[in-house]
N, C-alpha and C positions, 0 to 999 in steps of 0.2 A: 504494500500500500504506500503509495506515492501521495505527499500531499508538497503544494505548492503557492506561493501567494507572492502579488508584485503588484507595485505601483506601475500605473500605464506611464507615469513620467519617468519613473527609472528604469534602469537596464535588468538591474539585477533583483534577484529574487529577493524579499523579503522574509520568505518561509519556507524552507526548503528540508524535507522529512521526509524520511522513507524509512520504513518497519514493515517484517512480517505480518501477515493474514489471520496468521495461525492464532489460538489462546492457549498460550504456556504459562500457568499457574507460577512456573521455577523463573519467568523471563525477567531479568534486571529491571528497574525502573530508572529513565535517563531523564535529567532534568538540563534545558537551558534556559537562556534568556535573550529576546533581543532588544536594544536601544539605540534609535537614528535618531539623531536632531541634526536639523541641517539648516545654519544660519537661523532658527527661528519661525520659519515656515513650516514645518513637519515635523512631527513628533510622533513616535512609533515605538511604542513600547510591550513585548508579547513573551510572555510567560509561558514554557511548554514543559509537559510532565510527559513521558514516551515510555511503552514498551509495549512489545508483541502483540497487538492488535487493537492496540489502543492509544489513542494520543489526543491529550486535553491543551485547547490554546486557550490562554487565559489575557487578551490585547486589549489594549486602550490606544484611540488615535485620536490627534489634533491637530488638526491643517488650516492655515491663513488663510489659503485657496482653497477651491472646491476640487476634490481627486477622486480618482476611481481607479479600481482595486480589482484586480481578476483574480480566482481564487478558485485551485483545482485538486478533485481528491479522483486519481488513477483507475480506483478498483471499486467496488460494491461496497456500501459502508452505510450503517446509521448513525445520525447525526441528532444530541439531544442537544437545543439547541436555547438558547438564554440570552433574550437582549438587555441589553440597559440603557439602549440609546433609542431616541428618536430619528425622523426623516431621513434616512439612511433607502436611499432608492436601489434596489433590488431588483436584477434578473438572475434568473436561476432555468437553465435549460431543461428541459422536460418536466419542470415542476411548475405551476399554476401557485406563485406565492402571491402573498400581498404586498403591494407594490412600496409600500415605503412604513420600516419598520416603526413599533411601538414599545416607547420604554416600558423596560418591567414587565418582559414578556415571553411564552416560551412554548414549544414544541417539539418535536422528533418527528424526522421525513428519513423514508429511506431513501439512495441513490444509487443509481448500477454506475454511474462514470457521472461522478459533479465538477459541473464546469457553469462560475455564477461572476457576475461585476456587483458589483457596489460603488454607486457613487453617495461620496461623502459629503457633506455639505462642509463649507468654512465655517469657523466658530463654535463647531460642535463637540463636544466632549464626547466620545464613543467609546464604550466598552462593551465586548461580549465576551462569553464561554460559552464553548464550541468543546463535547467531547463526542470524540469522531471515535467508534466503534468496525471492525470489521467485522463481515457477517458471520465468522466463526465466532470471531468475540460477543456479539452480540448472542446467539445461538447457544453461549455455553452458560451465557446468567442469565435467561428464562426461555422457557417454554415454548416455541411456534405455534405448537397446536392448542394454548392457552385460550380461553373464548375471550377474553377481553381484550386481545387484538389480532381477532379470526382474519378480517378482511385486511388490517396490515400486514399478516403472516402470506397473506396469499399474495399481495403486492411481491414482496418479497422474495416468493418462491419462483412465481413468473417473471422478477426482475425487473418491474415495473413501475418505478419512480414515485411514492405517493407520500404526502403528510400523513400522519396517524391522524389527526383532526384536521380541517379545512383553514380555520384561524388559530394565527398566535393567541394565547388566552394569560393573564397576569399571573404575576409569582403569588402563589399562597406564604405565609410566613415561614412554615415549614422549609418552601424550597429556597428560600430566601436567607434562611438559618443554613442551609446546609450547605449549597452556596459560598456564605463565609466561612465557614468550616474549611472548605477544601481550600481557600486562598488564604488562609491563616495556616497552615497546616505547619508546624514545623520539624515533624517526625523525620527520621532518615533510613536510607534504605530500602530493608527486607518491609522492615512495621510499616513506611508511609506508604510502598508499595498494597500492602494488604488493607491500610485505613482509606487509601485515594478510591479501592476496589469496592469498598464497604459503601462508601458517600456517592459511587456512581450507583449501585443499586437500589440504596436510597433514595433517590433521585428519580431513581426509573419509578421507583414503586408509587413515588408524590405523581412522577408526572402522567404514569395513565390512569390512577386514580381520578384526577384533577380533568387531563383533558377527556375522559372517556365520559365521566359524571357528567361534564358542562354539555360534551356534544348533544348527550342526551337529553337534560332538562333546560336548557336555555329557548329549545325548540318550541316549546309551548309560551315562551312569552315574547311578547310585542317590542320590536326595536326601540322603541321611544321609553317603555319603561325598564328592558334592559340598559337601556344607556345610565337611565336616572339610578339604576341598582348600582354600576358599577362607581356613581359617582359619589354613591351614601360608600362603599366596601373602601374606594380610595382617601375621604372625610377619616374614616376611621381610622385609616393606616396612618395620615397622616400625625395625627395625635391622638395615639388610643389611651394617657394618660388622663386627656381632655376631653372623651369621648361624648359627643352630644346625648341626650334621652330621645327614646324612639321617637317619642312626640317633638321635638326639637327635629330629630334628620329627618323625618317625615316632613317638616314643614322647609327644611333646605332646599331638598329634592324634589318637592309638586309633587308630592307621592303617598298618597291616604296610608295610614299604618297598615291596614289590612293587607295589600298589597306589598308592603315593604317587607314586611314579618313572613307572607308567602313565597313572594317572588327572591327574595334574600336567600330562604332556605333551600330554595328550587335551583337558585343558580350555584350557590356555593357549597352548597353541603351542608351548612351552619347555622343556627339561627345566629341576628344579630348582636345578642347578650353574651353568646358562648364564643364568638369571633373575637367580641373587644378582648374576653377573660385572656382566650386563646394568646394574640398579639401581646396582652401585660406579661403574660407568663413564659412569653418566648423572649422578653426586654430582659424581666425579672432574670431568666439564666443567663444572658447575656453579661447584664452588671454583674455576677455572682462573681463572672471570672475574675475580675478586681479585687485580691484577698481582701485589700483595708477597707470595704464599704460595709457598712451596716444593714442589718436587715431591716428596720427604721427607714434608713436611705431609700433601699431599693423599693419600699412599699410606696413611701413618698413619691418616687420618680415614676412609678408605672400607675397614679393614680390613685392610691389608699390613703386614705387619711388615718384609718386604725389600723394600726399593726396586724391585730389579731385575726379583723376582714380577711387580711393579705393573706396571714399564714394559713388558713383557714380554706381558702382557694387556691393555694399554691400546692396544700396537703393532698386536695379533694383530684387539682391535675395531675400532680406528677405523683401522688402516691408517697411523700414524704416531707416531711418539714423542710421548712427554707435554709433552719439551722444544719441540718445535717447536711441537706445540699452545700452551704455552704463550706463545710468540714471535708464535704468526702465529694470536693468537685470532678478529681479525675478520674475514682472509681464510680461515680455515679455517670458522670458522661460515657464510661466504656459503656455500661450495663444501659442506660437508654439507647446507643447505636442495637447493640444484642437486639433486645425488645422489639426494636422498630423495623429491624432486617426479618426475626421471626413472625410481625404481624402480618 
């Protein structure tokens, strides 16, 4: 598997990788990095974790000018794929994408030979992650004949280009948490090799959950109040410390409670109450990892005013005190990965 990437203004490649097909359990894990700045105009910075059938790019671009990026992967490979950037103009041959990306957004397409441009806009801050799987690699961490992605299995077999869903659909917190996880990662070796393996599964498991649930229930509601749904789900993200009351997003949004409280559940999985909880308690382990902060602190900042509230919902999530979380944070984060790979 050949992968490749170049600015149409330069000569030379930008991204130049080639690894095995095959999935060798025993296969090294190779880490590099790259960094262009040229006078000021260009800034190109891409993080790559590599081995036997697998290789994660982790780029951020920023250009004075508007550029465009040709960007080739040789052989058959799935691609789970994570934007964080906006207006990013997109062709991709034999795939029907949407034409100009959305932050905070994400899917898996397969591709028998991917050959795509991107044109960048000037003044844009761009980052994505991109883990490019080979179809052995992909093939050997789940299932084909899985019913939850029958028809992308079949894609697949007959070699036939397709997204597993139609649209890019936004990061839940989960994949957002895990996410940083993999780009904070500081393990070495055999272990980061085995933990990088652990957080793409994880990933997979958010992301057909996620996009497989929306394809399905977002079908029965009307574009105009799905827009207003996604506009109460992003309110929330944005400050789920300061989270409005239903009655408050309900009157943000032009959206009768009724509606909000059904259509909310229908699209995301979640009611609106158990989403803000969700978001405080994915902050909450967040701040944990800071030894010197307080359980006080961390209640404060994700929205408590009484401790006890906090610990109380913090117990009822994750199944144990905030104190002990706090004490036993890196045997507790092993044993959540465990949990969430066996769910």
């Amino acid at each position: 598997m050949k992968i490749t990437s170049k600015l149409l203004a330069r000569k030379e490649l930008i991204i130049n990788i080639e690894t095995s097909n095959q999935y060798d359990p025993k296969s090294l894990l190779k880490e590099e990095n790259i960094e262009i700045k040229n006078e000021g105009i260009e800034e190109i910075k891409s993080h790559h974790l590599i081995c036997d059938g697998m290789v994660l790019l982790d780029t951020q671009l920023y250009f004075f000018t508007p550029q465009t990026i040709e960007f080739e992967i040789d052989e058959e490979s799935v691609v789970m794929n994570f934007i964080s950037s906006n207006n990013v103009e997109t062709h991709i041959e034999e795939l029907e994408s949407e034409k100009f990306s959305k932050e905070n957004t994400h899917n898996i397409f397969y591709t028998s030979h991917f050959n795509a441009t991107f044109k960048i806009p000037a003044f844009e801050k761009i980052n994505y992650l991109s883990i490019i799987l080979s179809k052995e690699f992909y093939s050997a961490i789940i299932n084909e004949d899985w019913k939850i992605h029958e028809k992308f299995s079949k894609n697949i077999l007959f070699k036939k280009s397709s997204y597993l869903t139609s649209k890019y659909l936004p990061f839940t917190p989960s994949i957002q948490w895990i996410i940083s996880e993999i780009k904070n990662c500081t393990r070495q070796g055999a272990l980061k090799k085995m933990y990088i393996e652990a957080k793409i599964k994880e990933l997979l498991i958010h992301q057909l959950e996620t996009l497989i649930n929306n394809s399905q229930q977002k079908e029965t509601i009307i574009p105009d109040d799905y827009a207003k749904l996604q506009e109460a789900k992003q309110i929330i993200e944005n400050d789920c410390a300061n989270a409005p009351t239903l009655t408050e997003l309900s009157r943000i949004i032009s959206l009768n409670e009724f509606k909000l409280k059904k259509g909310f559940k229908a699209c995301f999985g979640t009611t609106v109450k158990s989403y803000i909880i969700k978001l405080r308690m994915e902050r909450a382990k967040e701040l944990f990892q800071n030894k010197a902060i307080t359980v006080s602190e961390v209640a404060y900042k994700c929205g408590y005013k009484d401790v006890s509230h906090f610990s109380a919902a913090f117990k009822s999530f994750y199944g144990f005190s905030p104190q002990k979380f706090k004490m036993n944070w890196d045997i507790i984060q092993f044993w959540i990965t465990g949990i969430l790979l066996l769910g």
